[in-house]
C-alpha positions as CSV (number, residue, x, y, z in Angstrom):
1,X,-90.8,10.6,-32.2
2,X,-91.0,9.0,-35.7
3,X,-91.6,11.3,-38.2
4,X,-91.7,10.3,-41.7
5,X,-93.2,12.8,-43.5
6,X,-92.3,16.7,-43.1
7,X,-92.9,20.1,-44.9
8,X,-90.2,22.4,-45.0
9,X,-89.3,25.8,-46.9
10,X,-86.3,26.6,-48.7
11,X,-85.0,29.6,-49.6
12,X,-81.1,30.7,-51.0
13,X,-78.8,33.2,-50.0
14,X,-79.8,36.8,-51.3
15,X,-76.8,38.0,-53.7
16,X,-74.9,40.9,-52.2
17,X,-75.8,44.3,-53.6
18,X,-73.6,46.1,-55.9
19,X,-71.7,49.4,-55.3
20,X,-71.8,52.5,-57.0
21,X,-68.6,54.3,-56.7
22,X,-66.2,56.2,-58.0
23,X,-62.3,57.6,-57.9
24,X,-60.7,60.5,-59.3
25,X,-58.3,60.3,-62.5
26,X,-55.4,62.6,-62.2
27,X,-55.7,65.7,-60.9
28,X,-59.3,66.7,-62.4
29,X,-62.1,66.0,-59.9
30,X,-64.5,66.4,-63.0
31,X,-62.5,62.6,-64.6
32,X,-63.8,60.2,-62.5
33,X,-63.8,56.4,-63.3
34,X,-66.0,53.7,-61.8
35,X,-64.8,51.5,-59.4
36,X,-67.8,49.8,-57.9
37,X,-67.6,46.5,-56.6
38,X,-69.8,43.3,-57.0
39,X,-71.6,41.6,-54.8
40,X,-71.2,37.8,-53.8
41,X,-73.8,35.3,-54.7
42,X,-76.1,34.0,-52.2
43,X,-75.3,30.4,-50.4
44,X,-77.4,27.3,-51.9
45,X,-79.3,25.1,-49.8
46,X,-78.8,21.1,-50.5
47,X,-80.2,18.0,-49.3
48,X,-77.6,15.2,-47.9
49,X,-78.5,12.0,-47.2
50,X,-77.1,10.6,-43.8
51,X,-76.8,7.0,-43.3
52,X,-77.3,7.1,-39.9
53,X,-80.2,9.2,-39.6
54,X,-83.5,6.9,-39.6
55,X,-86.5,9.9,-39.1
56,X,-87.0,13.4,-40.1
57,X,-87.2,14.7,-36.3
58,X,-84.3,17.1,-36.8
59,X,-86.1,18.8,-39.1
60,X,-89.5,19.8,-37.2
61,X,-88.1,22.5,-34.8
62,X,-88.6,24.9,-37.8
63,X,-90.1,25.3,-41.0
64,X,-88.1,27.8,-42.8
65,X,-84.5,27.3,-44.2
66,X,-82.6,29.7,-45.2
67,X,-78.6,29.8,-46.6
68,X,-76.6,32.8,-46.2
69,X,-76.5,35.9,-47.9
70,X,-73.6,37.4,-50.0
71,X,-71.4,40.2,-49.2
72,X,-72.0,43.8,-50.7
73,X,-69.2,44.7,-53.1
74,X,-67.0,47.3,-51.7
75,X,-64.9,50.5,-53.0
76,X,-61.7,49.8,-55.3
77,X,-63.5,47.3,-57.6
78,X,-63.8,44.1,-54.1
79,X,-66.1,41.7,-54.8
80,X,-68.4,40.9,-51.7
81,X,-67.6,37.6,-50.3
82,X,-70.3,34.8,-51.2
83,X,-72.8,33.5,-48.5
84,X,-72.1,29.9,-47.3
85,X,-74.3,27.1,-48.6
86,X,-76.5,25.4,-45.9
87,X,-76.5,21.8,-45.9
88,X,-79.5,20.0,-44.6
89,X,-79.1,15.8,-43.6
90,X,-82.0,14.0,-44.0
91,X,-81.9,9.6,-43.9
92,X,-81.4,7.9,-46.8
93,X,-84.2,6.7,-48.8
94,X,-85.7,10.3,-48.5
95,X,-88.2,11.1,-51.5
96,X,-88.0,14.5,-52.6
97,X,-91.6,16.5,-53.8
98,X,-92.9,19.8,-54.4
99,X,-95.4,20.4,-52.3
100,X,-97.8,22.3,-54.6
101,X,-97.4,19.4,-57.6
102,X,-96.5,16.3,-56.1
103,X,-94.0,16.2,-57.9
104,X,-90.9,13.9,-57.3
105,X,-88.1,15.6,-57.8
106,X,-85.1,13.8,-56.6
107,X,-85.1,10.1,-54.6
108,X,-81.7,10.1,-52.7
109,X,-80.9,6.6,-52.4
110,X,-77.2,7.0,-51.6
111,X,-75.3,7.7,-48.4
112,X,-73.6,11.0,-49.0
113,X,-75.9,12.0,-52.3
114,X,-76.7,15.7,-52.6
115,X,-79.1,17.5,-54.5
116,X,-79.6,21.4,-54.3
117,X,-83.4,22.5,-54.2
118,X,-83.0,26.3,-53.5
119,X,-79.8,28.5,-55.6
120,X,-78.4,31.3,-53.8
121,X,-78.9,34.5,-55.8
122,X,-77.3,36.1,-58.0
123,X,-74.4,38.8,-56.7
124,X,-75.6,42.7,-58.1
125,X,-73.2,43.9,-60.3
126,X,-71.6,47.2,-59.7
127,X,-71.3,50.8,-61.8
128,X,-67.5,50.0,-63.0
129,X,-68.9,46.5,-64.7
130,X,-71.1,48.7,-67.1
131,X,-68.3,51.1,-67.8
132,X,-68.8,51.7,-71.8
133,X,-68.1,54.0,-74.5
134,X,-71.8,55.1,-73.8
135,X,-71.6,55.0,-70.1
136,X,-68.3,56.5,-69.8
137,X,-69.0,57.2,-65.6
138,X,-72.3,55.0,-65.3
139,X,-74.4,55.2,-62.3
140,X,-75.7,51.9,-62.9
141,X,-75.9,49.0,-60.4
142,X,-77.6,46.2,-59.9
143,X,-78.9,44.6,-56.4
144,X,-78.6,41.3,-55.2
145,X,-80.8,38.9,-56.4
146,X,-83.3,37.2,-54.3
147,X,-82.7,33.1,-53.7
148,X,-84.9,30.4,-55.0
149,X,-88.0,29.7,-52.5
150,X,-89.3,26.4,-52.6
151,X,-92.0,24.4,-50.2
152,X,-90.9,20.9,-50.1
153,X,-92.5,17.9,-48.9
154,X,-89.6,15.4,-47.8
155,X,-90.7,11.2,-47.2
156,X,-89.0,8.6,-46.2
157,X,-88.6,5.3,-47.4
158,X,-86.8,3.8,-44.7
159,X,-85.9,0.6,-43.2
160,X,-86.8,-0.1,-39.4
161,X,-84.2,-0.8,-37.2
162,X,-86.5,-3.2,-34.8
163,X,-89.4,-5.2,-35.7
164,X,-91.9,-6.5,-33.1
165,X,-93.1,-10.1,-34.1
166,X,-95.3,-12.7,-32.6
167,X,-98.8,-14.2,-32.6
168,X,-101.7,-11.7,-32.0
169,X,-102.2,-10.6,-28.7
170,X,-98.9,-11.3,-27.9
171,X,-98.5,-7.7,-26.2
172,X,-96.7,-5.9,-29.3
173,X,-98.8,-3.2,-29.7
174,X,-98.7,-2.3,-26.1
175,X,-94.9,-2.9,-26.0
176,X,-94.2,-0.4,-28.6
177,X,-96.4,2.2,-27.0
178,X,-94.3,1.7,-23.9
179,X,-91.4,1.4,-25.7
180,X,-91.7,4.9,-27.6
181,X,-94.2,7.8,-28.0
182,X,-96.3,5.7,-30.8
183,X,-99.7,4.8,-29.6
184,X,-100.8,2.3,-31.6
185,X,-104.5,0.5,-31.2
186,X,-104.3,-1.5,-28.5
187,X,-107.5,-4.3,-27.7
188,X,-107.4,-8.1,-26.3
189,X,-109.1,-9.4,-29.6
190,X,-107.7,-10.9,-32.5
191,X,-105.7,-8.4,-35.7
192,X,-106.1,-5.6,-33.5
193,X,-102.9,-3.8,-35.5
194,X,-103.9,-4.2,-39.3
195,X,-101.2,-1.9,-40.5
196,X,-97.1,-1.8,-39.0
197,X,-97.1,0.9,-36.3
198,X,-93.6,2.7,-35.5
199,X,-92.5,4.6,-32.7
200,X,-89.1,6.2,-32.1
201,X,-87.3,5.4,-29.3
202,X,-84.4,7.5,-27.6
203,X,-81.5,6.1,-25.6
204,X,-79.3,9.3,-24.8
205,X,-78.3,10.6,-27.5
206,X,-79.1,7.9,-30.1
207,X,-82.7,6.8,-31.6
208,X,-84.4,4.1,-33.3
209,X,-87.2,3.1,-34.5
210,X,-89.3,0.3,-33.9
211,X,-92.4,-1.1,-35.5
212,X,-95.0,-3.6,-34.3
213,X,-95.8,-6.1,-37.4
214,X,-99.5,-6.9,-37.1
215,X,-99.8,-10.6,-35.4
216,X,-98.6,-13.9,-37.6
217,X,-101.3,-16.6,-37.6
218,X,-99.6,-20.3,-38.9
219,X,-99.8,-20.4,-42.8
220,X,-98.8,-16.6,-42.8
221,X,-96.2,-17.3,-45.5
222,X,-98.8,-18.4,-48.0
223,X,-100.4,-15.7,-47.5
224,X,-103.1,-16.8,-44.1
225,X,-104.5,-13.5,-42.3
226,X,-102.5,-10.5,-44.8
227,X,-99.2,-13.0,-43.3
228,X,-97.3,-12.5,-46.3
229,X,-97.7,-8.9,-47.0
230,X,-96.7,-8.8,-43.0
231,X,-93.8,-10.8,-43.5
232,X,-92.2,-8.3,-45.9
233,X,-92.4,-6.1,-43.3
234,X,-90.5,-8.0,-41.0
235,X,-87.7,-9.0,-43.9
236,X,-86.7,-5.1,-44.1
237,X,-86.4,-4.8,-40.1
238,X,-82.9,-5.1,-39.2
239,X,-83.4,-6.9,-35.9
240,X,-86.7,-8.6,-34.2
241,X,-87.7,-8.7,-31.1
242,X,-89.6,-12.0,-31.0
243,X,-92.9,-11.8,-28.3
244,X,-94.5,-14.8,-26.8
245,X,-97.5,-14.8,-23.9
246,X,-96.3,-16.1,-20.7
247,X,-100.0,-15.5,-19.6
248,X,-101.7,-18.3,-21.0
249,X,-104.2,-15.6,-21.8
250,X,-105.8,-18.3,-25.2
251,X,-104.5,-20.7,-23.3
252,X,-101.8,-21.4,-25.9
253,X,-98.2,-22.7,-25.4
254,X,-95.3,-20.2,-25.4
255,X,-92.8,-22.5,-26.3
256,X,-94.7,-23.8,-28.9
257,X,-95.6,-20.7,-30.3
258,X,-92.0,-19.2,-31.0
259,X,-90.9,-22.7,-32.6
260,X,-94.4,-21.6,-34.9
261,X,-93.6,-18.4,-35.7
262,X,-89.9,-18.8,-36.8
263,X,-91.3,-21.9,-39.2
264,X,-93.4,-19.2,-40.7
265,X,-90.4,-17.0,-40.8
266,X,-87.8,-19.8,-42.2
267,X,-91.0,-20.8,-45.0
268,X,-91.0,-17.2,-46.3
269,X,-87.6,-16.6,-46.9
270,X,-83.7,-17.5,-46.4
271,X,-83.5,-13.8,-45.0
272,X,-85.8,-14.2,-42.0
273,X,-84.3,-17.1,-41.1
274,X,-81.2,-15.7,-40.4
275,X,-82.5,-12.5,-39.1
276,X,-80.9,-11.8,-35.4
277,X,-83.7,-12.5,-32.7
278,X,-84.1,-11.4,-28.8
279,X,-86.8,-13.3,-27.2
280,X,-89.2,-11.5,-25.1
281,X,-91.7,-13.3,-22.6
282,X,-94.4,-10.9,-21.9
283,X,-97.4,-10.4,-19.7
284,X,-95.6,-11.8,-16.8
285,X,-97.8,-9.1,-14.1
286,X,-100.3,-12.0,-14.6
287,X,-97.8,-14.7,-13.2
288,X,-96.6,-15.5,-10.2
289,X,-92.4,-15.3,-9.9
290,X,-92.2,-18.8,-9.2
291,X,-93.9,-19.4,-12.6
292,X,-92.2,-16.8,-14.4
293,X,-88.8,-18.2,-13.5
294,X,-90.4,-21.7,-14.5
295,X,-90.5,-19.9,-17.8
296,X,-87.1,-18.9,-17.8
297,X,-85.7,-22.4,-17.2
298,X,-88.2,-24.2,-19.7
299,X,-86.6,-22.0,-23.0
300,X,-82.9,-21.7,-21.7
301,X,-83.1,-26.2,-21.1
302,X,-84.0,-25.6,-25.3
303,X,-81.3,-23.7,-25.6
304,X,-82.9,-20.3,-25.8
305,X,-82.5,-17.1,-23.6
306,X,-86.1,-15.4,-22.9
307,X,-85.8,-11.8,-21.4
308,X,-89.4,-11.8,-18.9
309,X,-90.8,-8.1,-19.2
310,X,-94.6,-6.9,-18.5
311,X,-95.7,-4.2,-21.5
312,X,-98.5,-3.3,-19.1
313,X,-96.6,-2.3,-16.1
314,X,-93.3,-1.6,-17.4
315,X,-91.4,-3.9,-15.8
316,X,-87.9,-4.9,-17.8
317,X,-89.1,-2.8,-20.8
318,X,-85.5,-0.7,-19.9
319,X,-83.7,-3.7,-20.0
320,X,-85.1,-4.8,-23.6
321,X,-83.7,-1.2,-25.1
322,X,-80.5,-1.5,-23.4
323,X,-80.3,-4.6,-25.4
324,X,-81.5,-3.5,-28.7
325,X,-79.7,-0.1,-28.8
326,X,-76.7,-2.5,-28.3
327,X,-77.1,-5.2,-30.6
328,X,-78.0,-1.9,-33.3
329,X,-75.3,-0.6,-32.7
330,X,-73.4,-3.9,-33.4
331,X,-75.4,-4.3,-36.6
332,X,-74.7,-0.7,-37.6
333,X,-71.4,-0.3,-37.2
334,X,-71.0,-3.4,-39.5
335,X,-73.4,-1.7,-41.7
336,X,-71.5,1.6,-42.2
337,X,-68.6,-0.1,-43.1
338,X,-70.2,-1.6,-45.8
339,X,-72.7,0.7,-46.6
340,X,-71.6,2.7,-50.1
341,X,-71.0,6.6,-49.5
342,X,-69.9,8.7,-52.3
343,X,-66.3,10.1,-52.5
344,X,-67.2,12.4,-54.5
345,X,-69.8,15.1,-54.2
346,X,-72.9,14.6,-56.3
347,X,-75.0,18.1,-56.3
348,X,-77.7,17.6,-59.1
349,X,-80.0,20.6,-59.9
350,X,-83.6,20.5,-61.2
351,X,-84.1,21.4,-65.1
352,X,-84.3,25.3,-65.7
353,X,-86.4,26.5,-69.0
354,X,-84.0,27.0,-71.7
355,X,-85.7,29.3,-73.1
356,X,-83.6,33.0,-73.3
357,X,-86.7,34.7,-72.7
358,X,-90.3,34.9,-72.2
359,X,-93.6,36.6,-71.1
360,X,-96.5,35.0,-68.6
361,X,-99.2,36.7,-68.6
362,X,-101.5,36.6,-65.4
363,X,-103.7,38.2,-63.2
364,X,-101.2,40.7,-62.5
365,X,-100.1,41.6,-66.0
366,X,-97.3,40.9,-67.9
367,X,-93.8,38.8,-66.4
368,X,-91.2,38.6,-68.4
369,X,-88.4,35.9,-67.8
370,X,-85.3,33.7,-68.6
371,X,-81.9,33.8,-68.5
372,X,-81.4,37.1,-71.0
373,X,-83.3,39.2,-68.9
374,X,-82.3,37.7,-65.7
375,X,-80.3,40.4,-64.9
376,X,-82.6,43.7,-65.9
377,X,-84.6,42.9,-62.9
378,X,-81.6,43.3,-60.3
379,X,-81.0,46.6,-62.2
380,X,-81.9,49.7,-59.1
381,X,-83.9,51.9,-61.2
382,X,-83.4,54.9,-58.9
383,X,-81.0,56.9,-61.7
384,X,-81.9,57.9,-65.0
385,X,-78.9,55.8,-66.3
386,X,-80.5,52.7,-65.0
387,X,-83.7,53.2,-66.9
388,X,-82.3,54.5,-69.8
389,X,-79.8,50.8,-69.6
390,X,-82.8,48.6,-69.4
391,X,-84.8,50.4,-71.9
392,X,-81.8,49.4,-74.5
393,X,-81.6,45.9,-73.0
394,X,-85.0,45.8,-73.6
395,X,-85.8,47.2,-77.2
396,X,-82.4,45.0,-78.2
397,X,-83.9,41.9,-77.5
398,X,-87.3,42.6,-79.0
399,X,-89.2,42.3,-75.6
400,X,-91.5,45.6,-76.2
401,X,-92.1,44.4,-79.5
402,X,-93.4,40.8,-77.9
403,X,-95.0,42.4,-75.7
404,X,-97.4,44.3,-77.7
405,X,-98.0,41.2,-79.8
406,X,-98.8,39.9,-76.6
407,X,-101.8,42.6,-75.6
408,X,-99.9,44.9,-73.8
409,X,-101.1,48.4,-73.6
410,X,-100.3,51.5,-72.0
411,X,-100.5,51.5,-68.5
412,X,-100.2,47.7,-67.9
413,X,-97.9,46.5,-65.0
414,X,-94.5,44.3,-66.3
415,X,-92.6,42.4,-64.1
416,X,-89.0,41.5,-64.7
417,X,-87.6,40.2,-61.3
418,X,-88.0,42.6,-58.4
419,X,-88.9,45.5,-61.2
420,X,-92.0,46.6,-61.9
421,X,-93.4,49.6,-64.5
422,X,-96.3,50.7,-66.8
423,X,-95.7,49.7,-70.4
424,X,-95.8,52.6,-72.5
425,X,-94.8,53.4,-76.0
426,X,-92.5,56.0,-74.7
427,X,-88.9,55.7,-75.3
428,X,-88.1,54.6,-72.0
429,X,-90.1,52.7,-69.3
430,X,-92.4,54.4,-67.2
431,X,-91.7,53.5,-63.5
């Protein structure tokens, strides 16, 4: 199946927790110095684009992706290992939004680009990283921070692998359907396809995608019947599949009609003229074999091989992607080779506010935020030396203050992280 549009979540690694532990100085149990460990930081989730990916099918089997979590810290001051970063593939040419905005946020037009959309979180600190000359044997620790959450929306740009050409009627429309799981309009009168339908098509282990260009009428390249906007269409397909009616259905000339539709192909641009072809005769369920082969021996006496299927029935439609998936594979061999891929690894990140601090206020009450206070909501706020820490952190950086400017009163909720208490004018937080 071609799928070129999917909605995914994204969420980082959860930092490890940190430990609270201690170990005895010298003989004295009563000296006891901290000797909590950290916790690792939570695995990132990035986006790589694949050059030989062409649809986003990989990524429908589930919605939700998550990178691994860090490590708690451990006893005698060990760090907890960090989580591994997941690495998502998605085809080149993928356009990168936020689902809620619309926002583009990345385009990743290069094989082997990376962006990250999700950071892992923060690792909680542990009690021996606030050992102080005030918190001479803290119990202060901090847990792991949760990992950025973010619904994407992920489209592709991409470039078809086979395109369908011919004049309308010709059997395209029903040819892809058989082809692939697309079911595009199908109807014996003329411009039944007005837009490019594509359908992905599996041989083993291996897809690609096919479209069927909506039927070229002579004059196409100066723009007759939508031809030209068609016609761009076909210049991005990487191989064609030319279709002509064997079944004298308008009672037009199949030989005639290729030698049309490649002058309308030549007239639009150097490209499509030296695009590679397979020739398909089609409709032959309403021949006779005698005049099929008749056919056969009218093109190949013009120098031209014609491959006789039936779209309706079936017949020689396995044949025709035996052949493409070979000749693909031909052409994308060659283009890997010369297709640029980054030696180096490029992992951009979206902008962060630079602000150090500073407080939302919403339906829920009062969120303060940045980078300076980042850290106060991983503090556990389950000892008395926690609270009494963030009130300090706090009343140092002037948040009670701004908060009070801000219309806080007694008994309001403020968020900082995963924290949450009543502001009050009491010397410490109220939890």
């Amino acid at each position: 199946m071609f799928i070129d549009e999917v909605k995914i979540c994204v969420i980082g690694g959860r930092g490890g927790h940190g430990r609270v532990s201690f170990r005895n100085v010298g003989k004295s149990s009563y000296k006891r110095r901290p000797e909590g460990g950290d916790g690792g930081w939570g695995g990132d989730v990035l986006l790589e684009a694949q050059p030989r990916m062409r649809t986003f099918l990989n990524l429908t089997r589930q919605v939700h992706w998550k990178a691994e979590s860090g490590a708690h810290g451990g006893t005698n001051s060990k760090t907890g290992k960090s989580g591994k970063r997941l690495i998502i593939s998605v085809p080149v040419g993928t356009v990168i939004k936020d689902l809620q905005t619309q926002e583009i946020l990345y385009d990743l037009t290069t094989a082997g680009e990376r962006v990250r959309v999700a950071g892992g979180g923060l690792g909680g600190r542990g009690n021996e990283a606030f050992l102080s000359n005030r918190y001479k044997s803290p119990r202060i620790s901090e847990l792991g921070e949760k990992g950025d959450q973010r619904w994407l929306k992920l489209e592709l740009k991409m470039l078809a692998d086979v395109g369908l050409i011919g004049f309308p009627n010709a059997g395209k429309s029903t040819l892809v359907s058989k082809m692939s799981s697309a079911r595009p309009k199908v109807g014996a009168y003329p411009f039944t396809t007005l837009e490019p339908s594509i359908g992905m098509v599996a041989v083993g282990n291996d897809d690609f995608a096919v479209v069927d260009i909506p039927g070229l009428i002579e004059g196409a390249h100066e723009g007759r019947g939508l031809g030209d906007r068609f016609l761009k269409h076909v210049e991005r397909c990487r191989f064609l599949v030319h279709l002509v009616d064997l079944g004298n259905f308008e009672g037009r000339d199949p030989l005639e009609d290729y030698h049309k539709i490649n002058h309308e192909l030549q007239s639009f641009s150097s490209i499509l003229s030296e695009k590679p072809q397979l020739l398909i005769g089609n409709k032959i369920d309403l021949l006779p074999e005698e005049e099929v082969q008749q056919q056969v021996e009218r093109f190949a006496d013009n120098g031209i091989e014609m491959l006789p299927v039936s779209a309706a029935t079936g017949k020689g439609v396995d044949e025709l992607i035996k052949r493409c998936a070979h000749h693909l594979k031909e052409f994308e061999d060659e283009l890997f080779e010369t297709m640029p891929f980054s030696e180096e690894e490029k992992v951009y990140t979206f902008e962060e506010d630079p602000a150090p601090w500073k407080i939302v206020v919403d339906a829920e009450g009062f969120l303060v935020e940045g980078p300076q206070v980042r850290r106060l909501g991983m503090l556990r706020l389950n000892t008395e030396d926690g609270i009494v820490y963030l009130h300090d952190r706090l009343e140092s950086l002037g948040v009670f203050d701004a908060l009070a400017e801000s219309g806080a009163q007694a008994g309001d909720t403020i968020r900082i992280g995963e924290n949450e208490f009543e502001f009050s004018e009491e010397p410490s937080p109220q939890l």
